[in-house]
C-alpha positions in Angstrom: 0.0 0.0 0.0 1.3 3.1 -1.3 2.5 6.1 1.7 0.2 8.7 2.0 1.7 12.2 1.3 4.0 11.0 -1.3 6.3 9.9 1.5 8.4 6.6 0.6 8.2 3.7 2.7 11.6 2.5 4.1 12.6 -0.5 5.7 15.7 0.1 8.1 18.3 -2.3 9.5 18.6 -2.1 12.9 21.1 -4.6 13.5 19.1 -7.4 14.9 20.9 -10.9 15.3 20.3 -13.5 17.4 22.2 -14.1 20.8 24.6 -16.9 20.1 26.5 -17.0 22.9 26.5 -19.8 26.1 23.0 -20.8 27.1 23.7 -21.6 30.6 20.0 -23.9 31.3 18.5 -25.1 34.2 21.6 -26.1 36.4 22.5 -22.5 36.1 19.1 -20.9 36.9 18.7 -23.5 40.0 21.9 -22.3 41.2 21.2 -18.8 40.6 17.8 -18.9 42.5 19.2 -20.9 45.2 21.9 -18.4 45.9 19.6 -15.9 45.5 17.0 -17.6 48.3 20.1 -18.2 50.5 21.6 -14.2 50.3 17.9 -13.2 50.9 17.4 -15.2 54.1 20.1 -13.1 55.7 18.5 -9.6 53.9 21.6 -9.4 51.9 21.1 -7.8 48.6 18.0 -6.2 50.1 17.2 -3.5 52.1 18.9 -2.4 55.6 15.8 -2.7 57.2 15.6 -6.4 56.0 18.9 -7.4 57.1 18.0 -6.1 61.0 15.9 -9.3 61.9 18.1 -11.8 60.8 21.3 -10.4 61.8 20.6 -10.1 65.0 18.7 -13.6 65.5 22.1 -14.7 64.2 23.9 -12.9 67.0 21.2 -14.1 69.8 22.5 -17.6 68.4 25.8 -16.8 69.0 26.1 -15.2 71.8 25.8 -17.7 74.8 28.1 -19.8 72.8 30.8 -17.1 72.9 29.4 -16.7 76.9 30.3 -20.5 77.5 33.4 -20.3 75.8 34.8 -17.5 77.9 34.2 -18.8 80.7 35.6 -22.5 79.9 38.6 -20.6 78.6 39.3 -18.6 81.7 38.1 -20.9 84.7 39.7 -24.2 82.6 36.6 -26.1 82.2 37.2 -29.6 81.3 34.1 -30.0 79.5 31.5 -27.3 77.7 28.5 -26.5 79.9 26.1 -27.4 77.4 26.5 -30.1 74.5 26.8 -30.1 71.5 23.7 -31.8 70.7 21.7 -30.0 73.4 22.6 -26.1 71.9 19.8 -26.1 69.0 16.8 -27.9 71.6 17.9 -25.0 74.1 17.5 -22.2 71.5 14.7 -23.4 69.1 12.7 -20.3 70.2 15.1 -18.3 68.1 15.4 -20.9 65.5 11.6 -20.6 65.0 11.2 -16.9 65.0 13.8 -17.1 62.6 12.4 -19.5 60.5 8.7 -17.5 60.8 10.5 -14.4 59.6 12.5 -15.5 56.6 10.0 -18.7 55.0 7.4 -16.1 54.2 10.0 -13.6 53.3 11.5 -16.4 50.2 8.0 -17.8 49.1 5.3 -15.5 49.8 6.6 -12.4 47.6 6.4 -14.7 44.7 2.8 -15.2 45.5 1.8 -12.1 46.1 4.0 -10.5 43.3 2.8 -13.0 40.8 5.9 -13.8 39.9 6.3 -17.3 39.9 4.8 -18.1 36.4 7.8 -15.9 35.3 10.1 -18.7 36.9 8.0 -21.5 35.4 8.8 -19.9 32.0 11.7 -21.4 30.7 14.4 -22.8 31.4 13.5 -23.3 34.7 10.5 -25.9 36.0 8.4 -26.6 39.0 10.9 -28.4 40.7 13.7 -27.1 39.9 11.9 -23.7 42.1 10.8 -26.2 45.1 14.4 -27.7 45.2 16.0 -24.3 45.3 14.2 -22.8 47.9 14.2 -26.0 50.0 17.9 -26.2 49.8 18.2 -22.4 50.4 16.0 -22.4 53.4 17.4 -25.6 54.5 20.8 -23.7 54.8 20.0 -20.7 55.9 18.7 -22.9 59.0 21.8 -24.8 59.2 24.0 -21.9 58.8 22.0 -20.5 62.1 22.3 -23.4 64.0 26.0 -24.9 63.3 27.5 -21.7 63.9 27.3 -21.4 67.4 28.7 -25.2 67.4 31.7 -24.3 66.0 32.0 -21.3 68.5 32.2 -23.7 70.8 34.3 -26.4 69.2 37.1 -23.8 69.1 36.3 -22.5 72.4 37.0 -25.9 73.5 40.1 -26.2 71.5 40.9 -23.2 73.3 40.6 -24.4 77.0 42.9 -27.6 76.2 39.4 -30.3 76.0 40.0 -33.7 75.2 40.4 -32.9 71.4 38.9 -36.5 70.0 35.8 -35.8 72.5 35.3 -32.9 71.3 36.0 -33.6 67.8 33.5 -36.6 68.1 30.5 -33.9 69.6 30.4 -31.6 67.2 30.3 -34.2 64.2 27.1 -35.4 66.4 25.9 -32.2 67.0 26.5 -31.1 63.3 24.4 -34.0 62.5 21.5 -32.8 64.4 21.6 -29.4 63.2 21.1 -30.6 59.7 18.4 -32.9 60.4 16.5 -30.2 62.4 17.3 -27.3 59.3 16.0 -29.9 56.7 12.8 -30.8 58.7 12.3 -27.2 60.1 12.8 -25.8 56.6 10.4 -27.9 54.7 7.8 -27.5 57.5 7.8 -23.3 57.2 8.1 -23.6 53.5 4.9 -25.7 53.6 2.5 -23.1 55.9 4.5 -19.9 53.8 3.6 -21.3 50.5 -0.1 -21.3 50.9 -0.6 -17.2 51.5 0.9 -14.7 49.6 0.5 -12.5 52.5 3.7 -12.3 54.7 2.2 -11.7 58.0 -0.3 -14.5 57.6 3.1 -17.0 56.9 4.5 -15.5 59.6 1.9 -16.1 62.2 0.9 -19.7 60.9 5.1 -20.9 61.6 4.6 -19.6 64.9 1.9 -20.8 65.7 2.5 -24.3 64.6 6.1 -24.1 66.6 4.8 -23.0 69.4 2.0 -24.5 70.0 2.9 -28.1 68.9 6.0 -27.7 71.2 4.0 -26.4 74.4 1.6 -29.1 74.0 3.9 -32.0 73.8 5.5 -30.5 76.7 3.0 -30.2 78.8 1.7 -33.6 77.8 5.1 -34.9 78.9 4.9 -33.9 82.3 1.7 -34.8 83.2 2.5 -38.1 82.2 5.7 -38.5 84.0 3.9 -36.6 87.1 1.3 -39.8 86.8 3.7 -42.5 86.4 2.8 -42.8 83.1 6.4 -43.1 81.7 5.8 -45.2 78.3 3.4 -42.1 77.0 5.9 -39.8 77.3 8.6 -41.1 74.7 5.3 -41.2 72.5 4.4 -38.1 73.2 7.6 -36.2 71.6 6.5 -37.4 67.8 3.9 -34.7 68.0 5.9 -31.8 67.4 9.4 -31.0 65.4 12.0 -30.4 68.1 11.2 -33.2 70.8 11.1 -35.1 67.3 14.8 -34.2 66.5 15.7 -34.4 70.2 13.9 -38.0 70.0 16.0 -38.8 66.8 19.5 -37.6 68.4 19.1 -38.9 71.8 18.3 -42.5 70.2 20.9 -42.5 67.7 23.7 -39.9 68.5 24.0 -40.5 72.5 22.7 -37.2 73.5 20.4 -35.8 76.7 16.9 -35.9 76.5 15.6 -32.8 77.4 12.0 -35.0 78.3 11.0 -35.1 82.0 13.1 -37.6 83.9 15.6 -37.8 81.3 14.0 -41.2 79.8 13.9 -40.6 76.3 13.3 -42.8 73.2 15.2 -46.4 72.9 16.3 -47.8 69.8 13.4 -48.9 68.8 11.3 -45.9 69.5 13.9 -43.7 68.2 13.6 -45.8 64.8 10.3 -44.5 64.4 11.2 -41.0 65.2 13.7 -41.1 62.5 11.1 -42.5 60.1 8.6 -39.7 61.3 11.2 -37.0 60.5 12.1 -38.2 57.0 8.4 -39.0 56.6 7.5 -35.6 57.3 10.7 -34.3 55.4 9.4 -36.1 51.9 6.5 -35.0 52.7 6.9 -30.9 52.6 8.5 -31.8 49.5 4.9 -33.7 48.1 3.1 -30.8 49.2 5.4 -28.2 47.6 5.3 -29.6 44.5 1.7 -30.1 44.5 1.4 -26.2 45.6 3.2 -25.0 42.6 1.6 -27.3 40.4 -1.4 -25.2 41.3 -0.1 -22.0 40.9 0.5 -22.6 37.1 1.1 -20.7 34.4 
């Protein structure tokens, strides 16, 4: 069709070509979004504001352990006043807040934001987004936790311990830690993942934390205040921590923290390891199911 006006229709070059370079693919973008989950958990690469939270839950972690480590160092301790498997059950009301604070803060936005379909475009797929922030979260948790073990591992150095003990203790402890940052992680991911609302996410991972763990204690010692001692080793599969501290007093050698320090046997504890990777496989089910949902 001719220009109106008399005015010659041009085609111009612009230079267009198409981007042969490196296509880095899925392993890349994983990675990528995994780092990315992992920087964000500690508000790095974000605002000031939302590195205040996390920073400083970081340093209530680490604190005592620099406490205890002072004063084995200068009164010659010749062991740590708390173990190494005992640190996390101690401070799991920081672990939680943490874990209500930055769950919501890695999945929620996406929901809200309506970003995830832009993920799902490709390269990147459905699981390659639950895997990422599983791992990322998972970390973030263990990063928390394992921390203030190796404070103290040196610490003991430090004060001349029994270097094979303590060597032996923190491989335990480090053991724990990662069992309770995989379970713990999967568990907030799951209640943050169905609100795109922060403060909703928030709430529900304390709840569930709290309330799960004052129940089961409570539980616990009315039953050992009756005499009824078997229902208390039962009792601790009903929430996440006495489930770890189940799991690691079973297997790893360490204290109970249930009333009249009787925790789980062998064979109980076989089921509280089961229960944990049960409940471990299954935030994973329900995360991919979520996203499934969420489509394109």
């Amino acid at each position: 069709m001719p220009a109106q006006g008399g005015a010659q229709t041009r085609i111009h070059n612009i230079g267009y070509r198409s981007y042969d370079g490196p296509r880095l693919g899925r392993a890349y973008a994983r990675r990528s979004l995994f780092a990315q989950s992992l920087r964000g958990a500690y508000g790095l690469g974000r605002s000031a504001k939302s590195k205040v939270l996390p920073m400083i839950l970081f340093g209530v972690m680490c604190v005592p352990a620099l406490i205890m480590v002072a004063v084995a160092v200068t009164t010659k301790l010749n062991d740590l006043p708390v173990e190494y498997t005992r640190y996390a059950v101690i401070m799991q009301a920081v672990i939680g807040l943490f874990l209500a604070g930055q769950a919501p803060q890695s999945v929620s936005r996406d929901l809200r934001f309506k970003t995830v379909p832009l993920y799902f475009s490709r390269p990147i797929e459905r699981v390659d987004y639950v895997v990422a922030k599983f791992a990322a979260m998972a970390s973030a948790l263990f990063i928390l936790t394992a921390s203030p073990l190796l404070i103290l591992y040196i610490g003991s150095l430090l004060a001349k311990m029994d270097f094979s003990d303590q060597t032996a203790g923190l491989a335990q402890g480090l053991v724990s830690v990662a069992l309770l940052s995989v379970l713990f992680g999967g568990i907030g991911l799951v209640l943050a993942a169905f609100t795109p609302r922060r403060g909703f996410g928030v709430a529900a991972v304390i709840a569930v934390l709290t309330i799960s763990y004052g129940a089961v204690t409570t539980l616990q010692g009315i039953a050992w205040a009756t005499e009824n001692l078997g229902a208390v080793k039962w009792l601790g599969l009903f929430s996440p921590i006495t489930l770890v501290d189940g799991v690691q007093t079973a297997f790893l050698g360490a204290t109970t923290s249930f009333p009249g320090e009787s925790g789980p046997g062998a064979g109980p504890g076989a089921l509280y390891l089961l229960t944990a990777l049960a409940l471990i496989a299954g935030s994973y089910a329900v995360l991919m199911s979520r996203y499934r949902r969420v489509g394109l």
